[in-house]
C-alpha positions in Angstrom: 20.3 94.7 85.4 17.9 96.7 87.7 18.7 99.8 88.8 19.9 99.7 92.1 17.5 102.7 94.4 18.3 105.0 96.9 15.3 105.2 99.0 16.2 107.2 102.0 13.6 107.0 105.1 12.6 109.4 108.0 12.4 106.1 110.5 10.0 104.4 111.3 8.4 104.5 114.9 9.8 101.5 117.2 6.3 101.5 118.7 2.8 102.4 118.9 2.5 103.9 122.7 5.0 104.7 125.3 7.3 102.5 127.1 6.2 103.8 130.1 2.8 103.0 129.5 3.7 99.1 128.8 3.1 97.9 132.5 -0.5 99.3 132.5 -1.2 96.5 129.4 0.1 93.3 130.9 -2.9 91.5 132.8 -2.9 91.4 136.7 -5.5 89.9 139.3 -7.6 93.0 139.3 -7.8 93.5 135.5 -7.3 90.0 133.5 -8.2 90.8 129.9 -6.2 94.5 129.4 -6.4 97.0 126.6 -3.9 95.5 124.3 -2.8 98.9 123.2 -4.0 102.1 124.1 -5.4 105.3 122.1 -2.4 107.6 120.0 -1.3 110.1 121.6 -0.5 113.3 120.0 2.8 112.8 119.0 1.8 110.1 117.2 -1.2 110.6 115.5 0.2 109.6 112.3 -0.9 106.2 112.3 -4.5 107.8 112.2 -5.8 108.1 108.4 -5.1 106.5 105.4 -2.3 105.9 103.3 -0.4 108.7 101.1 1.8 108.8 98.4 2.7 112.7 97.6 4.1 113.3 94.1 6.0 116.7 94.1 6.5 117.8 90.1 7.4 121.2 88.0 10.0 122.8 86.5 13.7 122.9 87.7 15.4 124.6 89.9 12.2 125.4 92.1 13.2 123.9 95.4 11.3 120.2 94.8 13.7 118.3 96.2 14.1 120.9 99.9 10.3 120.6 100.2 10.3 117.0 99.8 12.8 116.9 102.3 11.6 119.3 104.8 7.4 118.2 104.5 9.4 114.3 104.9 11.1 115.7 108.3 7.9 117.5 109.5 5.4 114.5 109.2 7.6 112.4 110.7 8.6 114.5 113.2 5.2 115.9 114.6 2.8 113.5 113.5 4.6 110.3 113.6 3.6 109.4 110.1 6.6 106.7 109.1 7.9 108.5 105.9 9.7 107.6 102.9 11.4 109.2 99.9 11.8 107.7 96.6 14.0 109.6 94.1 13.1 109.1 90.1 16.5 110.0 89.3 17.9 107.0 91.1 16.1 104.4 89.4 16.9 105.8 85.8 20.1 103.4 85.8 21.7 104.3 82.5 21.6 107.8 80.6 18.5 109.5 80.4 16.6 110.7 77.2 17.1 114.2 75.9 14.1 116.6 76.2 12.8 117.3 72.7 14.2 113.8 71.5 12.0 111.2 70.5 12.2 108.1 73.5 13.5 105.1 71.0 12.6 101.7 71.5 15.2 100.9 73.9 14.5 104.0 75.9 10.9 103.1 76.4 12.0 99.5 77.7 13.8 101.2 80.2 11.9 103.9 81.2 9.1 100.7 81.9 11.7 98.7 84.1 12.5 101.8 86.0 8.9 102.4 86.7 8.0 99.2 87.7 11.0 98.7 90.2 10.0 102.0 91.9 6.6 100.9 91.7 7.0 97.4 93.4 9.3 99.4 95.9 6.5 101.4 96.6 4.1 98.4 97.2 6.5 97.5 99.5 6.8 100.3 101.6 3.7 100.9 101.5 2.5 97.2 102.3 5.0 96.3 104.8 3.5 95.7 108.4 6.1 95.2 111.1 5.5 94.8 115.0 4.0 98.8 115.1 1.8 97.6 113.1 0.6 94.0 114.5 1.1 96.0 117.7 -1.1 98.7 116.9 -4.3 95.8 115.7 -3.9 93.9 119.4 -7.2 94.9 120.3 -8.9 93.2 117.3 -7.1 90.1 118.7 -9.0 88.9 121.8 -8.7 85.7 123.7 -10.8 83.0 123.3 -11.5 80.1 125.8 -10.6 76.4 124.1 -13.4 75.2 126.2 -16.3 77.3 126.7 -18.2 75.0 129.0 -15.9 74.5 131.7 -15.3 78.6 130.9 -18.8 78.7 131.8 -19.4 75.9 134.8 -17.0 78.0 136.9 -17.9 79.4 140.0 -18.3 83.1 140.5 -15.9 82.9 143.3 -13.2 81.6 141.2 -13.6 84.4 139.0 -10.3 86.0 139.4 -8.3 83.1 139.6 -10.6 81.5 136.4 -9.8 84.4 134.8 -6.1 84.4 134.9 -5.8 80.5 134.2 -7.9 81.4 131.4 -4.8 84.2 129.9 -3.0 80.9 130.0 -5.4 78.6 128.4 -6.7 80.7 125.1 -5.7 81.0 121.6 -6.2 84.2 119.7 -9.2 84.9 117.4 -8.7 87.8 114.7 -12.0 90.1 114.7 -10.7 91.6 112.3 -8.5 90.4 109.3 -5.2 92.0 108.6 -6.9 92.6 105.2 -9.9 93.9 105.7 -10.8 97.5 105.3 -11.8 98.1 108.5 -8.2 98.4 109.5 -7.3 101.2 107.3 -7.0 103.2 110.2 -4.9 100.9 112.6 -1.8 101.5 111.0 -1.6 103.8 108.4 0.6 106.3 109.0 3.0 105.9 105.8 3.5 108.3 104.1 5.5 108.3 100.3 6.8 111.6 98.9 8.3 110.8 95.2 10.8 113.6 93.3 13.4 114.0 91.0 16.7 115.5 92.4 17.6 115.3 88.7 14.5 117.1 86.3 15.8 117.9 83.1 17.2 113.8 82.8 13.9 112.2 84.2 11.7 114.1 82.3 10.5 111.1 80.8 10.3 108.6 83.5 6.6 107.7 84.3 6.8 108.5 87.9 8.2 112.2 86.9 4.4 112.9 86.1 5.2 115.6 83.9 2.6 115.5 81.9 -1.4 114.6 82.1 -0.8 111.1 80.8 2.0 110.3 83.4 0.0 111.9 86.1 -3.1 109.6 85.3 -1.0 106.3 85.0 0.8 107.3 88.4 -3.0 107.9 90.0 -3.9 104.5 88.2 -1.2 102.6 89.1 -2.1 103.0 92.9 -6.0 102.8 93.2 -5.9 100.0 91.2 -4.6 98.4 93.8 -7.1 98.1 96.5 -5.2 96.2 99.0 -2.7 99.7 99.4 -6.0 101.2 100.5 -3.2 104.7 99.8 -4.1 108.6 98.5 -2.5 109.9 95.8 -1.5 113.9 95.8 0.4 115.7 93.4 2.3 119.0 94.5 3.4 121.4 92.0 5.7 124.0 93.1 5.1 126.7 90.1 7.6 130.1 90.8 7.1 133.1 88.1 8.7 135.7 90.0 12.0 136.6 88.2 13.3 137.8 92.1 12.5 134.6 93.5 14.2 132.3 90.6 17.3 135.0 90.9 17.5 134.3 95.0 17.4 130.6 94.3 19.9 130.5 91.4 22.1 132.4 93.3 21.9 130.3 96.5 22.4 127.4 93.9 25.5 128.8 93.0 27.0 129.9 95.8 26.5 126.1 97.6 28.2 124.6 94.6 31.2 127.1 95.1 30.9 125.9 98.7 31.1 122.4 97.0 33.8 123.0 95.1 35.9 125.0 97.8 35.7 121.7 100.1 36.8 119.4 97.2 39.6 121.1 96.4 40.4 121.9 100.2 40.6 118.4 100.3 42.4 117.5 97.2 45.4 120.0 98.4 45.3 118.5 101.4 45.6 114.9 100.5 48.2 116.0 97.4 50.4 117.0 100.8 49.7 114.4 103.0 50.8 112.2 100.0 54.3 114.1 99.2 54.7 114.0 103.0 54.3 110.3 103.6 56.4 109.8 100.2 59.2 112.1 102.2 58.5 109.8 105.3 56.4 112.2 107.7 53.8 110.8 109.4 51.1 112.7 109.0 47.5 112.5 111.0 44.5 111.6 109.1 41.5 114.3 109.0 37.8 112.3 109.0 35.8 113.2 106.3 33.5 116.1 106.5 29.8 114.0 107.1 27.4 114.6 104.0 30.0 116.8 102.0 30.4 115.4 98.5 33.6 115.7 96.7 33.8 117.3 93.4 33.4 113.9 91.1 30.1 112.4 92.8 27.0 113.1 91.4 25.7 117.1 91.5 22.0 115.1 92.1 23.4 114.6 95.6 25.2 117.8 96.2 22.4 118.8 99.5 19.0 119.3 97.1 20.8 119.2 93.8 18.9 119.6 90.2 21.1 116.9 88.4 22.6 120.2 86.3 26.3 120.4 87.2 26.6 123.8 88.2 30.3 123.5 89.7 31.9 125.0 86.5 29.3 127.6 86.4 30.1 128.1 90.0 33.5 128.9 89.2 32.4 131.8 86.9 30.5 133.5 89.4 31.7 136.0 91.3 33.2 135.6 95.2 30.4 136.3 97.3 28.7 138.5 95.0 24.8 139.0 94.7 25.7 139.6 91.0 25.3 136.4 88.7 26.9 136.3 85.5 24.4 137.6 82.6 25.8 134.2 80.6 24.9 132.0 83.7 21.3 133.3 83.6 20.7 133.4 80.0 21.8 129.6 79.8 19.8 129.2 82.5 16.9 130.0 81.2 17.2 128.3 77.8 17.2 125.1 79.9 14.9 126.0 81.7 12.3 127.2 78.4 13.2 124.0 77.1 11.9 121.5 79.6 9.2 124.1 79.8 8.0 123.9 76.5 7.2 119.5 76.7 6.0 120.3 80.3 2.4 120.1 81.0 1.5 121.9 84.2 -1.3 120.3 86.6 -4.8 121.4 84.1 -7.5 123.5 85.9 -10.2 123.1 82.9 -11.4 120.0 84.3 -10.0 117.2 82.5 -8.2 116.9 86.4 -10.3 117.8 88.6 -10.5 114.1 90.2 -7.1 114.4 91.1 -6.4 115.7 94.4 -3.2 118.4 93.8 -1.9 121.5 95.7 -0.6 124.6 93.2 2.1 125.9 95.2 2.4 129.5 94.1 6.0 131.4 94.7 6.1 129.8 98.0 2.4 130.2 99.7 2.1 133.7 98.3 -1.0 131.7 96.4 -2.0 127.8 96.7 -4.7 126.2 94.8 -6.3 122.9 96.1 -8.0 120.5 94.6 -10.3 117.8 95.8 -8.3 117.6 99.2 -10.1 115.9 101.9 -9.0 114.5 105.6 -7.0 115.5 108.3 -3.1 114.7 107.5 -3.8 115.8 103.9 -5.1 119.4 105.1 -2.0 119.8 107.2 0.2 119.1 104.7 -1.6 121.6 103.0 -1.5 124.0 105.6 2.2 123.2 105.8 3.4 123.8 102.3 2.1 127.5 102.6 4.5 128.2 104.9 7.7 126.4 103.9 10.1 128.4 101.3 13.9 127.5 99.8 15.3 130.8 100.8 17.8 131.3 104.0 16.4 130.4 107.4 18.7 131.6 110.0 17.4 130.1 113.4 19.5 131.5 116.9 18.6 128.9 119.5 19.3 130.0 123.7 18.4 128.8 127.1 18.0 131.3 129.7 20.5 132.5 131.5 21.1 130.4 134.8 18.1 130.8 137.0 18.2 130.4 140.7 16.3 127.0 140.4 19.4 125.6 138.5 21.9 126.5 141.2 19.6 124.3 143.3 19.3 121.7 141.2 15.7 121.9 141.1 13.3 121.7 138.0 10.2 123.5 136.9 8.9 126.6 138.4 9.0 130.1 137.2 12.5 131.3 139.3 14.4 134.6 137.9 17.8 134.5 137.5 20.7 134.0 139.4 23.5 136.5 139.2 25.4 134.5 136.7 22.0 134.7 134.5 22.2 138.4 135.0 25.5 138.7 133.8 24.5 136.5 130.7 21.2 138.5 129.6 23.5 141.4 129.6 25.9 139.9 127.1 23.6 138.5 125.1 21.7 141.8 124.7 25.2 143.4 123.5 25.9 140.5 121.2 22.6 140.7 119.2 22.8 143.8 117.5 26.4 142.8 115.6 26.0 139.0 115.6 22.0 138.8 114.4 20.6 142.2 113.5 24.0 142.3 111.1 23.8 139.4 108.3 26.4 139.0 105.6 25.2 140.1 102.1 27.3 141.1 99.0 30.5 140.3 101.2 29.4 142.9 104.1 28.1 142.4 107.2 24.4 144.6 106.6 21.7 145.5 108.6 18.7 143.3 108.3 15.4 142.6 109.7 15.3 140.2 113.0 12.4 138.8 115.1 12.6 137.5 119.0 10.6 135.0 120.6 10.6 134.2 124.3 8.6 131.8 126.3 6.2 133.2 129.2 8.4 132.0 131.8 10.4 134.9 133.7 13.6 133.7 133.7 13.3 134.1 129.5 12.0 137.6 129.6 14.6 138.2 131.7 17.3 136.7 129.9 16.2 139.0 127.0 15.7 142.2 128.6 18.7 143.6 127.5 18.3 143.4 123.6 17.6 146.3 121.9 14.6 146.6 120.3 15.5 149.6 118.0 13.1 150.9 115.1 14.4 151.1 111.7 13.3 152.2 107.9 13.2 150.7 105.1 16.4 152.7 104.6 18.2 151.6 107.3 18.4 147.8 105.4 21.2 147.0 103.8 23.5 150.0 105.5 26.6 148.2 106.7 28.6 147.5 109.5 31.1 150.2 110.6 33.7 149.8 113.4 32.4 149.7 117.5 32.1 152.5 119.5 33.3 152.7 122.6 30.2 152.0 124.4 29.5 149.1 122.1 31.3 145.8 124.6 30.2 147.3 127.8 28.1 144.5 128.9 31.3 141.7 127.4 34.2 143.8 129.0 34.1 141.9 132.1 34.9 138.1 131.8 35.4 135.8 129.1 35.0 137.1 125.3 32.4 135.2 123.1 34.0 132.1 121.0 32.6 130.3 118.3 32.3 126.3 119.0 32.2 124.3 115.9 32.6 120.3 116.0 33.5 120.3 119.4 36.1 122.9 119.7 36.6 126.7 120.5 38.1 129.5 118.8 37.7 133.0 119.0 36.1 134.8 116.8 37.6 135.9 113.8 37.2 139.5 112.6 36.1 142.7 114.3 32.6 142.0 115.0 30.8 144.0 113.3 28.8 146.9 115.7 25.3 149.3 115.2 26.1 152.5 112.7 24.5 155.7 112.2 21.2 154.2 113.1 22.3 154.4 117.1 22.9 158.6 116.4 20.0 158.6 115.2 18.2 156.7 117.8 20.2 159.0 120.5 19.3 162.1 118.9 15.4 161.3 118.9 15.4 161.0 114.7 13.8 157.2 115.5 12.7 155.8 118.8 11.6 152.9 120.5 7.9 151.5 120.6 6.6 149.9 123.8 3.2 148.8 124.4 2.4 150.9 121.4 3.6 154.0 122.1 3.8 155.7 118.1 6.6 157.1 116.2 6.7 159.9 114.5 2.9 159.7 114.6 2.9 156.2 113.1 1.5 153.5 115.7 2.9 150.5 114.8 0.4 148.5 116.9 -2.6 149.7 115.2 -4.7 147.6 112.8 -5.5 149.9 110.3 -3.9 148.5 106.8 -3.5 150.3 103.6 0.8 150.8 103.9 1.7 154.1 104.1 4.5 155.2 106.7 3.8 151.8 109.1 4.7 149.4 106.0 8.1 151.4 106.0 9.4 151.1 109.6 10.3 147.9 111.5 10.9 147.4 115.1 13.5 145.2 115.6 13.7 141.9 118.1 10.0 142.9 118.8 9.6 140.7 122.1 6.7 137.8 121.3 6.5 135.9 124.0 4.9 132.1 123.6 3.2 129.8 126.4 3.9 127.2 123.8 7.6 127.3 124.6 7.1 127.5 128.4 9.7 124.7 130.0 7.8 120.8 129.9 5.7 121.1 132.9 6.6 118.5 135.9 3.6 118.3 137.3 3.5 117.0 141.1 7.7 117.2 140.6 7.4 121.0 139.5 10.2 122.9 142.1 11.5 119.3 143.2 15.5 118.1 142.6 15.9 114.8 141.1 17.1 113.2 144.3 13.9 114.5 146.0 11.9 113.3 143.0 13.5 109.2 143.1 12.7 109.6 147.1 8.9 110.3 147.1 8.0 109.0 143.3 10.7 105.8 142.4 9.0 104.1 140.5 8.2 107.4 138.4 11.8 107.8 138.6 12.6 104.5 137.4 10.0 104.8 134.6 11.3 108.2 133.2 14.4 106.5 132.7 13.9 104.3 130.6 11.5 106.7 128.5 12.1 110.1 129.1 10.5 110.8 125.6 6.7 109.0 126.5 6.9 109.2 130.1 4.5 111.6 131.2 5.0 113.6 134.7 2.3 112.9 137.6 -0.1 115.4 136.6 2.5 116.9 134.2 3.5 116.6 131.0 6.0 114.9 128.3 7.8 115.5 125.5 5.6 114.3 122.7 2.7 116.9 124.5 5.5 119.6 124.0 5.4 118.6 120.1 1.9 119.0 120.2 2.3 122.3 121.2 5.4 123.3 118.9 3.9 122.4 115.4 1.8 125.7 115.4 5.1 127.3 116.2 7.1 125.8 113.7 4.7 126.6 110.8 5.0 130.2 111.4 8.8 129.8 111.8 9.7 128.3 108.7 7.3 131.2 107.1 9.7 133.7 108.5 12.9 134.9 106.0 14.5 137.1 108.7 16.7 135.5 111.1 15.0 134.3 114.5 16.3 134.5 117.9 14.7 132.0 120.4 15.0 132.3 124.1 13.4 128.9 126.0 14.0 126.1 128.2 16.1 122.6 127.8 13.5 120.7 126.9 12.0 122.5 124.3 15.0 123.9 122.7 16.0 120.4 122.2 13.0 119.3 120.0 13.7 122.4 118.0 16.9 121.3 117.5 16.7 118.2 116.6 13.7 119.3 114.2 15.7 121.8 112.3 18.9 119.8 112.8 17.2 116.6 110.6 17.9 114.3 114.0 15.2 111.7 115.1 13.0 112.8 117.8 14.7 110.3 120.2 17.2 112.1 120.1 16.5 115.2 121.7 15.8 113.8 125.7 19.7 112.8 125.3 21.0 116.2 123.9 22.9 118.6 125.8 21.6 122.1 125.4 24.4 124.3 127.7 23.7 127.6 129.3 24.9 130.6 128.2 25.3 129.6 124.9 24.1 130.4 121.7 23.1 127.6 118.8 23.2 129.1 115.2 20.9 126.9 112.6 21.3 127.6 108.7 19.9 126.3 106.2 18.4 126.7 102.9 16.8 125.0 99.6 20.4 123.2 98.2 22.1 123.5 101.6 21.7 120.9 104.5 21.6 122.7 108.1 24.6 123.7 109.4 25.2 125.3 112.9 27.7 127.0 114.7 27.9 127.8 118.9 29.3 130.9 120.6 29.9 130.4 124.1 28.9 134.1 125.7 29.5 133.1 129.4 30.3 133.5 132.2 31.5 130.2 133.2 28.4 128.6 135.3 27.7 125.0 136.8 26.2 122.6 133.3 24.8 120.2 136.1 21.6 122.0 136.6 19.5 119.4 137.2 17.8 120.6 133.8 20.2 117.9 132.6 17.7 115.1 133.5 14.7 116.6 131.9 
C-alpha cells in the first residue's frame, strides 16, 4: 500500500485581482469588450515567472526544515506565489534503511514507490490549474462573432447597442492554448519546497538528493517533463561553526524538554480527571493545546523536528542550563560524522555547475550561487541570507492613543492624547526590565535590543520615553538585580502591567526584573548617551570609519530607527475623515472597502497589499536581526506583521484586532513554532478608535 503524504500548503490565492476591482471588468454601454483581468499587483506578483521546485538538503540538525518553513511563509506571504511543502520523511511508509547498510532488494522497491508517489504528487501540484488560473488567462480568450457578416453590415449608429447584443451572441476563441508555452507566465506562481524533517532515515530516498546521482535524477525527473515548464534549485544549508551547532543543539533540546513537560502535564492531568470521574466528580474538560504533540507522536513533527528522538536526551539535560551534557554532544556528533561520511555535498569542480544551487554558509555569513537566473529565484536568494534558526524575539505596539482616535478619525499625523502620554511613559519604564533583560542560564541578563518606529509623530512620541542607554561589551550578560526605588515611577499610577495569554489576564509573575550597576554608572558619567552623534568617551558611534577598536565594543541600546515604510496605510482623499463622514461623501467606496478591505485601494490612497510591498525590505533585515526587536507602528501595519510572523494567511490581518496600549510578544525559533504572549500596560482607553475599520 502507498504511503499515505502529508503535504501541507501555504494556500492558495482565491483570485487573481481584487474584489474591488471586479465591477471595472464586467462590460457596460460605454466599454463593451473589457480587460478580462487586469495587470498583478504587487502583492501578487507571484503568478509572474516560471515554475519552481526548491530542494533544501545537508546534514542534520542544520535548521532545513525552519527554513523550509519560513522561505514557504515568506513567498506566499509577499509575493503571492501559491506554495507547497512536500516532506521525504512522510512518504518513506515503512522503516527506513540504515546509513552505512547496503539498500536490499526490497528496500530499493520501496525507496522507488516512494519516489514516484511524491513525484506524481508533485506533477500534481505543480499541474493543477484552478479558476486563478483560468482566471488569470481571460484575456487570451476573446469573443468572437458567430456571424461576421451581419457583425459587419451593422450600422455605425448601432454600434453600442450592436456591441452589447454581440457580448450575448459570441462564443470564445482560445488565442492561446492552455498548453502552449506562451502562458508560462499567466499563472505560474507555484512554488515547491521538498525536505526531510527526518535526515538520518531518508538518507536514501531519491528525493533526499544526498548525493550527485540523486541530485541529477531529481533535476531529470522534472525537465524531462516539458509540459511543468518548472526550475529546479537545490539549497544546502552547510554550518561548520562548533558555536552555531552548540546554539542549535541546545535550542533542540530545550524544545523537546518543553515537549516533554506538556506531555506529562497532560498525562497527570488526565490520570486525575480519570480517578476523579471514577470517584464521581465531574470534572471540566481542558481543549488541547493547538499544534503541541504529546510525547508518543512522532519527534519528525515535534515543530521542525530531525526524526532523532531527543526527548530522553532531553531529560538528561540540565533545567535551563546553557550547559549540554558532554555525552549528549559526543553522541551527537557520531551521528552526525556518520551520515556525513555517505553524504556528498553540492560539487563546485564542475561536474554541477548546470545545476542551479545556493551554498548557505552558517546562516548568510557566506552564500555561494550557482547558475541563478530571474526575478523570484534572486529573491529567494536574497532572502535566505538573511533568515537564521536562532531566537527571534519580535515586541509588536501601536502608539499610544492619539488625538485622532478619540475622534474617531483616521489617517493624519495627530500626537497624542493624554491617555497616549500616560502610555509612552509606561512603556518607556517597562522596556528596560521586560526587553533589554532576556532570560539566559535561568537569569534574567542584559542583552542587546533594537527599536524601530514609523515616521509618524504619534510613534516617536509613544517612544520617547525609552532609554536609549550605552553599554560594553561587558555589560552583556550582567544580571538582573532588584528595582530601585525610582525604577516604577512612570507605572505607579493606574493599572499594573498583566500578561494576556489565550484570552485571559494575569499578573505578572515574579519581581520584574530592573536596570543594575549600569544605571550608576550612567548617573555618575562612567557611560552616557549618544544623540545625533554626540561621542563617548572619544568614540563616535555614528562615524564610518571601520577597523573595530573601542566602537565594535560599545552598543547603544533601543537606538531609535525610524521607517516611512511603517507609516499608517495612507487614506488618501479619506485621510483625517471618520468612517461615518467617509460612507456620507464616498458610499460606494464605503461599500466596496467592505467587502475587500485587503484589495480595496483608498481614492488616491493606498491598500493593504501596497503596505506589503513596502514591508518585505523590512522584514529581510528583521529576520537578520538576533537581538530582540521592539516595533512601534500603526493598526494596519502591525497587523500584517503579525500575521507574517504569527504563520496566519494574509486575509487575515484586515480582521485582526491590534488594541492600544498593549504590547504583543512574538518568539520563535528553528524547532519552535511562534508563540506570543500580551501585556496590557494601560491605562484603560476607548478600543473603538475608528482605527478599527482600517
Amino acid at each position: 500500500m502507498e504511503p499515505r503524504p502529508r503535504v501541507e500548503s501555504s494556500g492558495a490565492l482565491n483570485d487573481v485581482y481584487v474584489k474591488s476591482q471586479e465591477h471595472l471588468l464586467r462590460p457596460t454601454s460605454e466599454n463593451p469588450l473589457p480587460t478580462s483581468v487586469p495587470p498583478p499587483s504587487a502583492g501578487m506578483a507571484g503568478l509572474i515567472g516560471v515554475r519552481h521546485v526548491l530542494i533544501v538538503i545537508g546534514l542534520p540538525e542544520r535548521g532545513k526544515c525552519f527554513i523550509a518553513q519560513r522561505l514557504s511563509k515568506y513567498l506566499y506571504f509577499f509575493h503571492g506565489a501559491e506554495v507547497k511543502l512536500f516532506d521525504v520523511a512522510e512518504y518513506m511508509g515503512c522503516q527506513p534503511v540504515d546509513i552505512g547498510h547496503a539498500a536490499q532488494p526490497q528496500d530499493e522497491c520501496r525507496i522507488e514507490a516512494s519516489a514516484n508517489t511524491l513525484t506524481r504528487d508533485l506533477k500534481l501540484f505543480l499541474n493543477s490549474s484552478g479558476e486563478a488560473a483560468r482566471r488569470a488567462g481571460g484575456n487570451m480568450t476573446v469573443p468572437v462573432p458567430r456571424n461576421c457578416q451581419t457583425a459587419q453590415a451593422r450600422a455605425a449608429e448601432r454600434a453600442m447597442a450592436a456591441a452589447r447584443e454581440e457580448i450575448q451572441n459570441t462564443e470564445q476563441h482560445l488565442l492561446v492554448d492552455e498548453a502552449d508555452r506562451r502562458r508560462k507566465n499567466v499563472d505560474s506562481g507555484k512554488v515547491a519546497i521538498i525536505f526531510t524533517s527526518d535526515g538520518m532515515g531518508s538518507f536514501y530516498e531519491k528525493w533526499a538528493c544526498t548525493s550527485k546521482e540523486r541530485r541529477r535524477w531529481a533535476a531529470e525527473t522534472i525537465q524531462s517533463d516539458k509540459r511543468l515548464g518548472a526550475k529546479v534549485i537545490f539549497i544546502e544549508v552547510i554550518v561548520n561553526s562548533a558555536k552555531l551547532m552548540e546554539q542549535n543543539l541546545l535550542s533542540k533540546i530545550r524544545h523537546e524538554r518543553r515537549l516533554s513537560r506538556g506531555a506529562e502535564a497532560r498525562e497527570s492531568r488526565e490520570s486525575r480527571e480519570g480517578e476523579e470521574n471514577a470517584r464521581g466528580i465531574a470534572v471540566p474538560s481542558s481543549p488541547a493545546t493547538p499544534g503541541r504533540p504529546t510525547r508518543a507522536s512522532s519527534s519528525r513533527n515535534n515543530g521542525y523536528g530531525s526524526g532523532y528522538d531527543w526527548s530522553a536526551a532531553a531529560a538528561e539535560a540540565l533545567e535551563e542550563s546553557d550547559d549540554i551534557p558532554p555525552r549528549l554532544v559526543r553522541e551527537f556528533h557520531a551521528r552526525v560524522n556518520r551520515f556525513a561520511r555517505v553524504y556528498v555535498s553540492l560539487q563546485e569542480d564542475g561536474s554541477e555547475d548546470d545545476l542551479s544551487y545556493i551554498k548557505l554558509i552558517n546562516y548568510g555569513d557566506k552564500v555561494v550561487t550557482n547558475n541563478m537566473h530571474g526575478y523570484l529565484r534572486m529573491r529567494i536568494a536574497q532572502f535566505l541570507t538573511v533568515v537564521h534558526p536562532t531566537p527571534h524575539v519580535i515586541y509588536l505596539t501601536r502608539h499610544g492613543q492619539s488625538t485622532y482616535n478619540q475622534l474617531g478619525k483616521i489617517g493624519g499625523n495627530s500626537p497624542l492624547s493624554p491617555a497616549g502620554e500616560e502610555y509612552a511613559r509606561r512603556l518607556g519604564a517597562w522596556v528596560m526590565p521586560y526587553v533589554c533583560y532576556q532570560q539566559a542560564a535561568g537569569l534574567d541578563s542584559l542583552t542587546k535590543t533594537r527599536l524601530w518606529t514609523s515616521s509618524l509623530q504619534r510613534t516617536i512620541l509613544t517612544a520617547q520615553h525609552i532609554p536609549h542607554p550605552i553599554i560594553s561589551e561587558e555589560d552583556l550578560g550582567t544580571p538582573s538585580v532588584p528595582p530601585e526605588p525610582d525604577a516604577d515611577d512612570a507605572l505607579a499610577n493606574g493599572d499594573s502591567p498583566t500578561r494576556c495569554s489565550a484570552g485571559r489576564s494575569s499578573g505578572l509573575r515574579g519581581t520584574p526584573p530592573r536596570a543594575n550597576g549600569l544605571r550608576e554608572r550612567l548617573r555618575s558619567g562612567g557611560l552616557s548617551g549618544v544623540v545625533g552623534g554626540v561621542a563617548l568617551g572619544g568614540i563616535d558611534l555614528d562615524s564610518d570609519r571601520g577597523g573595530g577598536g573601542d566602537r565594535d565594543r560599545v552598543w547603544q541600546q533601543m537606538a531609535p530607527r525610524v521607517y516611512r515604510n511603517l507609516d499608517e496605510i495612507f487614506a488618501g482623499e479619506c485621510e483625517g475623515m471618520t468612517y461615518e463622514e467617509i460612507q456620507h461623501s464616498f458610499p460606494s467606496e464605503a461599500k466596496m472597502r467592505a467587502t475587500d478591505k485587503i484589495g480595496f485601494r483608498y481614492p488616491r490612497g493606498e491598500s493593504y497589499l501596497d503596505i506589503l510591498a513596502r514591508l518585505d525590505p523590512l522584514v529581510h533585515e528583521l529576520e537578520s536581526y538576533h537581538e530582540p526587536l521592539v516595533v512601534v507602528s500603526h493598526q494596519a501595519v502591525l497587523r500584517l506583521l503579525y500575521c507574517y510572523l504569527t504563520g496566519r494567511t494574509r486575509a487575515q490581518a484586515p480582521k485582526l484586532s491590534m488594541p492600544l496600549h498593549t504590547v504583543i510578544r512574538i518568539t520563535y525559533d528553528g524547532w519552535t513554532p511562534p508563540t506570543e504572549e500580551r501585556f496590557y500596560l494601560g491605562p484603560e482607553c476607548s478600543q473603538t478608535d475608528g482605527q478599527t475599520h482600517l
